[in-house]
DODREN-226513 format. One line per 4 residues: for each residue z, x, y of N, C-alpha, C. Coordinates in steps of 0.05 Angstrom, whole numbers, plus 5000, padded with zeros to 4 digits. Each point is the difference from the previous one (the first is absolute). Layout:
<dolos>
Z X Y Z X Y Z X Y  ...;
</dolos>
This chain:
<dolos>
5194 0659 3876 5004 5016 5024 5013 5027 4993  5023 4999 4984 5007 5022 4993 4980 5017 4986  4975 4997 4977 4980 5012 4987 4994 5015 5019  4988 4985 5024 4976 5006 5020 5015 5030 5023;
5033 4996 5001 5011 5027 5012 5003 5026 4983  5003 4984 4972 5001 5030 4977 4972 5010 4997  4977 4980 5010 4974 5012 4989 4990 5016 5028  5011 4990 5014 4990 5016 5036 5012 5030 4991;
5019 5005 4993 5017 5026 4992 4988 5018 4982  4988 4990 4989 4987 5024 4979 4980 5015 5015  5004 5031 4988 4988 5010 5014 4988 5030 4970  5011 4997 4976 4985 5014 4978 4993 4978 4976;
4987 5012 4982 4986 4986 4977 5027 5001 4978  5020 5005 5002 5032 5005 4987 5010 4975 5011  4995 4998 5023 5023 4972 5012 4975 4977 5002  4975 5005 4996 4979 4974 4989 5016 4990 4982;
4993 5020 4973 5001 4988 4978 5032 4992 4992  5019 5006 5020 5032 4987 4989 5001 4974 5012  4991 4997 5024 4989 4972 5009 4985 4978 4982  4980 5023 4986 4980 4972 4983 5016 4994 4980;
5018 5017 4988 5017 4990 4972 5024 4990 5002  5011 5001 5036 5027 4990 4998 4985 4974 5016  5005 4995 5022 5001 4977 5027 4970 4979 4987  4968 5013 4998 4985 4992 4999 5000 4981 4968;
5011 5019 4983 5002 4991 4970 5017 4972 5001  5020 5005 5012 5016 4972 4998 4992 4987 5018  4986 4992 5018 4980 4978 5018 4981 4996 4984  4981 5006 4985 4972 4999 4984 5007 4989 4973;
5011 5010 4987 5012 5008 4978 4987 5013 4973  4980 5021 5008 4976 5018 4984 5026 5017 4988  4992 5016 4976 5016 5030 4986 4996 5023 5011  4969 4996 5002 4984 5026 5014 4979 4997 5022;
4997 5026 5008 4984 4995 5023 4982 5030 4995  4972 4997 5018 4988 5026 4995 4981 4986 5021  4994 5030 5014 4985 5000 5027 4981 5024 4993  4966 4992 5014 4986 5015 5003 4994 5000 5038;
4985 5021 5000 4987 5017 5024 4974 5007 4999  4991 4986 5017 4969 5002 5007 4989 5024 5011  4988 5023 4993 4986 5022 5012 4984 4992 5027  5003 5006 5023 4986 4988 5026 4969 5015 4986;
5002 5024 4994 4971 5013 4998 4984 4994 4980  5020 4988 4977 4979 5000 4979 5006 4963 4989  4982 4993 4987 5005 4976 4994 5012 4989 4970  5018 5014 5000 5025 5011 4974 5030 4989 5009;
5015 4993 4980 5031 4995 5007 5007 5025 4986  5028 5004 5005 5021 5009 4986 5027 4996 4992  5020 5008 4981 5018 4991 4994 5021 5004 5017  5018 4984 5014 5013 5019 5020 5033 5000 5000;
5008 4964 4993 5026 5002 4993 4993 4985 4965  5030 5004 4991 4997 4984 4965 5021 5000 4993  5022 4977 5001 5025 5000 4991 5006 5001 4979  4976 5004 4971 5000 5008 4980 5014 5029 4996;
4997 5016 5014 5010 5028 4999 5027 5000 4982  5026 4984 5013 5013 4996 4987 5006 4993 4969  4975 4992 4992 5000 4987 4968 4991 5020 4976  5024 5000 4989 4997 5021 4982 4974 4998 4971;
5001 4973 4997 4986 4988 4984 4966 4995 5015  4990 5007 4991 4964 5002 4998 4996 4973 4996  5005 4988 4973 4987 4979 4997 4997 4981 5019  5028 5000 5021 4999 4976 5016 4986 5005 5020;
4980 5023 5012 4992 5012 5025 4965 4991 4990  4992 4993 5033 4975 4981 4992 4984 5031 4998  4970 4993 5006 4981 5026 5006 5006 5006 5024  4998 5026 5011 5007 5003 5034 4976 4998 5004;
4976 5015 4987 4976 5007 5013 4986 4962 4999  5005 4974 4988 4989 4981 5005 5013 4987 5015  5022 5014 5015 5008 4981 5035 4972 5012 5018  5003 5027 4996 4975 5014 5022 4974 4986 5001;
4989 4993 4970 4981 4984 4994 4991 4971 5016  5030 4993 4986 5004 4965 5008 5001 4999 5037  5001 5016 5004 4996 5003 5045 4979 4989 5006  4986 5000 4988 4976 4980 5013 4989 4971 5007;
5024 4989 4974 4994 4978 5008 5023 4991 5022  5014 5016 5014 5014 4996 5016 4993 4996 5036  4974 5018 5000 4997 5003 5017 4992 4973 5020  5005 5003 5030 5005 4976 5021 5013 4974 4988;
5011 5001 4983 5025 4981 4974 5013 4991 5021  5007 4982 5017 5028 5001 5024 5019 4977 4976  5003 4996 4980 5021 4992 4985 5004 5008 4975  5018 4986 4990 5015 5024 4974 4977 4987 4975;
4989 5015 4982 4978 4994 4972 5025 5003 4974  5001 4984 4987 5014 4992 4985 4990 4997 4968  5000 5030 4992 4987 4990 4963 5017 4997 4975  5011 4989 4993 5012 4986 4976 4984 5006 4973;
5022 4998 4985 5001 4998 4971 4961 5013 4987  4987 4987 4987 4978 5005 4992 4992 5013 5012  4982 4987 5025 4984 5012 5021 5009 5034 5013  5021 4994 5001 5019 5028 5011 4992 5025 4979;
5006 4992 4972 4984 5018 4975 4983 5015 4997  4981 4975 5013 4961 4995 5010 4999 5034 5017  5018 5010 5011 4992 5010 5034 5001 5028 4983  4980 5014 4986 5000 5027 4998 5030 5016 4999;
5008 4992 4980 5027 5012 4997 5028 5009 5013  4999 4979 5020 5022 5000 5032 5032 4989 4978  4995 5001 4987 5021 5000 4976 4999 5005 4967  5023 5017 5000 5007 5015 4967 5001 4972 4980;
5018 4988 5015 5007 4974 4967 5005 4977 5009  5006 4987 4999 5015 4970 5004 5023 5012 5022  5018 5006 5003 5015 5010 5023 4991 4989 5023  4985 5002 5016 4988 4985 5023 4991 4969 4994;
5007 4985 4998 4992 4970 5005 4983 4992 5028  5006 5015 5024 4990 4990 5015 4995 5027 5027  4986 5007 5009 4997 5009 5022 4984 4992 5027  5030 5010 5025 4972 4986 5021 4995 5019 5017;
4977 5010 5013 4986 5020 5011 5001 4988 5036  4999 5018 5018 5005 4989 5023 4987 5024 5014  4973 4997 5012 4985 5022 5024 5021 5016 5016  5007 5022 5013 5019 4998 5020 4977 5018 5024;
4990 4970 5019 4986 5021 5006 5005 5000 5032  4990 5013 5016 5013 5014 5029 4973 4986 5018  5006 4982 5001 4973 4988 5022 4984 4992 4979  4973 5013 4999 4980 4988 4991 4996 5028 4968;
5017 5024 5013 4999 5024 4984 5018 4983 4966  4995 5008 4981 5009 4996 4975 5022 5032 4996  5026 4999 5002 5014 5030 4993 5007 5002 4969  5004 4969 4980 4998 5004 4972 5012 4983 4999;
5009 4986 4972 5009 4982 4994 5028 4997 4981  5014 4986 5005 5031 5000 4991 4995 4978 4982  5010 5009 4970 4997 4981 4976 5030 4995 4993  5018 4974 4995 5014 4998 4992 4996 4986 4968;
5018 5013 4981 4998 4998 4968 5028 4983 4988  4994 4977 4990 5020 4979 4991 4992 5004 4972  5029 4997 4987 4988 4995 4966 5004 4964 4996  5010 4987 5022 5008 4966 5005 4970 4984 5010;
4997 4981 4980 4979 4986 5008 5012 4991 5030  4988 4983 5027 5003 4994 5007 5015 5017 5033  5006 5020 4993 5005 5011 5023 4989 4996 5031  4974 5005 4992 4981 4997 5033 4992 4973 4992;
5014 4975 5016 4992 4981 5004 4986 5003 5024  4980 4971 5006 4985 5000 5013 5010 4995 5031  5028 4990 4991 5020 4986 5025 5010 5029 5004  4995 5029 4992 5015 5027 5011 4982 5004 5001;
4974 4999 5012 4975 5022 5016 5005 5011 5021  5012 4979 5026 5003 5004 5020 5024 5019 4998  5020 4997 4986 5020 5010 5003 5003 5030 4986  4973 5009 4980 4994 5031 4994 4979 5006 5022;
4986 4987 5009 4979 5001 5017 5015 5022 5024  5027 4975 5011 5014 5014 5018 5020 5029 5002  5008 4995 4972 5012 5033 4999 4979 5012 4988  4977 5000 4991 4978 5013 5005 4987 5016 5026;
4998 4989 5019 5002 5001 5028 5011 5022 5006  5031 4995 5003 5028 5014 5009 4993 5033 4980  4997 4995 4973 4997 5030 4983 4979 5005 5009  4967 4999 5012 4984 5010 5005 5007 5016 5029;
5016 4987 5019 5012 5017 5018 5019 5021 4993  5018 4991 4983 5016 5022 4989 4989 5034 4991  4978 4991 4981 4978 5015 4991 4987 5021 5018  4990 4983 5023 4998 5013 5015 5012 5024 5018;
5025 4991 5003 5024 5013 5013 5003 5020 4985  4997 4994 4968 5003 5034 4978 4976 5013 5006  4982 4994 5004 4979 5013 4998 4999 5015 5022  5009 4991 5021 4997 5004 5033 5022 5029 4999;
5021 4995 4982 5018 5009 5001 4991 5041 4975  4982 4982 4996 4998 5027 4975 4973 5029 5008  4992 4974 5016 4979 5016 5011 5015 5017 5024  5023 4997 5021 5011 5017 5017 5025 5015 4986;
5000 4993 4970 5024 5020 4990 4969 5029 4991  4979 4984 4995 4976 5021 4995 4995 5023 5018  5000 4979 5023 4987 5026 5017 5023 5009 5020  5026 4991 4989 5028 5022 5012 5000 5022 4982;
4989 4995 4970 4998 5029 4990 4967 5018 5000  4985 4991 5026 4981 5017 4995 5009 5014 5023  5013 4989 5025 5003 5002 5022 5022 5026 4995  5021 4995 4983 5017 5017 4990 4985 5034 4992;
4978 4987 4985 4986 5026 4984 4985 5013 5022  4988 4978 5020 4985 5018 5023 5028 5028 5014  5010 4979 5017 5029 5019 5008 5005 5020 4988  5009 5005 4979 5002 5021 4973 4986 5030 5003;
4973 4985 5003 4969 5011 4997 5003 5016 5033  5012 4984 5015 4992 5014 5028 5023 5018 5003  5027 4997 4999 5029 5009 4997 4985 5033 4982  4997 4998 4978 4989 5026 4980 4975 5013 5020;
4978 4984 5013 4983 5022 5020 5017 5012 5018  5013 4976 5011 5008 5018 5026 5018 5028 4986  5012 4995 4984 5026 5022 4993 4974 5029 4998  4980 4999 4976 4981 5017 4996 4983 5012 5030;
4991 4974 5019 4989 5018 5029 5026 5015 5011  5034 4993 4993 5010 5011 5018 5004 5030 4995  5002 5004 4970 4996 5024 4985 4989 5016 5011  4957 4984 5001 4981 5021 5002 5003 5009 5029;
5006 4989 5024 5005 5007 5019 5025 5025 5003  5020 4997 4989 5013 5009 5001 4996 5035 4993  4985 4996 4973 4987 5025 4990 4981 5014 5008  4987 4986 5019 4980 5011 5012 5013 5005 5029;
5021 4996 5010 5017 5013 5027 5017 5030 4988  5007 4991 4978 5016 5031 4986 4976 5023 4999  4972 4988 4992 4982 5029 4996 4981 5002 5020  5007 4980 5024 4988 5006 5033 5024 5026 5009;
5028 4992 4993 5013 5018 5011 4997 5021 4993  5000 5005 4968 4991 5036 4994 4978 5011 5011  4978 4989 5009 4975 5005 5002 5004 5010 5036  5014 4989 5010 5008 5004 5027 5021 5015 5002;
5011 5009 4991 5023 5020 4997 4997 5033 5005  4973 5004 4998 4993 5023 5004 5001 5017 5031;
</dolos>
């Protein structure tokens, strides 16, 4: 209950990702987490959060560009995919070394829409048991709303600065028409002065 009021609260991709590594990490119990984003126009993901950032060390950071890849088999997924040890290897390079033992992939999608998929990364065999689907499934859920709320939220910090730039834009005409008017009443008056 308490998760589900800290996750209603977020409202940037800064207080996502302190959520996924503080509250969410210790409920799940993954190291890392990394989220992609589905292009509505094109049929492409992208990279969008990666709690890798923090890691100074390379070696331990999987491929980014084979989460974007790996999105596909995600799609209409309504539970968490779970690849382990070997198999996990198998997946076009979604990991550097041994460091990952296990990852599980979870759709987060908005109705029937797919928005990208949230991968959590264990170096612990056994993490995503089969008895915790429901229970990543569900804060799966809750962060796909959250997600949304950043997104919802980034797109009106967007267009408060175009809205800003419009204003700007009209504030600088008007000052320039008040000018030309102005200048053109100073050389009505000489012209009438006679």
């Amino acid at each position: 209950l308490n998760l589900s009021s800290v996750i209603t609260a977020i409202r940037t991709k800064e207080q996502l990702l302190k959520v996924l590594n503080k509250q969410v990490r210790e409920l799940i119990g993954f190291e890392h987490v990394v989220m992609t984003l589905k292009d509505p126009k094109k049929d492409t993901s992208m990279l969008y959060l990666d709690s890798y950032e923090a890691i100074s060390v390379v070696d331990h950071r999987p491929n980014r560009e084979a989460f974007i890849e790996f999105d596909s088999k995600f799609r209409q997924v309504r539970y968490p995919v779970v690849f382990t040890g070997s198999s996990l290897r198998q997946q076009k390079g979604l990991i550097s070394n041994s460091y990952q033992d296990e990852v599980a992939g979870l759709a987060m999608l908005n109705g029937e829409e797919m928005l990208g998929v949230i991968y959590f990364l264990s170096s612990q065999k056994g993490t995503f048991i089969t008895a915790n689907y429901n229970l990543i499934r569900s804060v799966g859920d809750q962060l796909t709303l959250a997600l949304l709320n950043v997104l919802a939220n980034e797109k009106i910090e967007q267009q408060i600065i175009e809205i800003s730039k419009y204003k700007q834009q009209l504030e600088d005409e008007n000052i320039y028409l008040q000018q030309e008017i102005s200048s053109t009443n100073n050389y009505t008056d000489i012209v009438g002065s006679d």
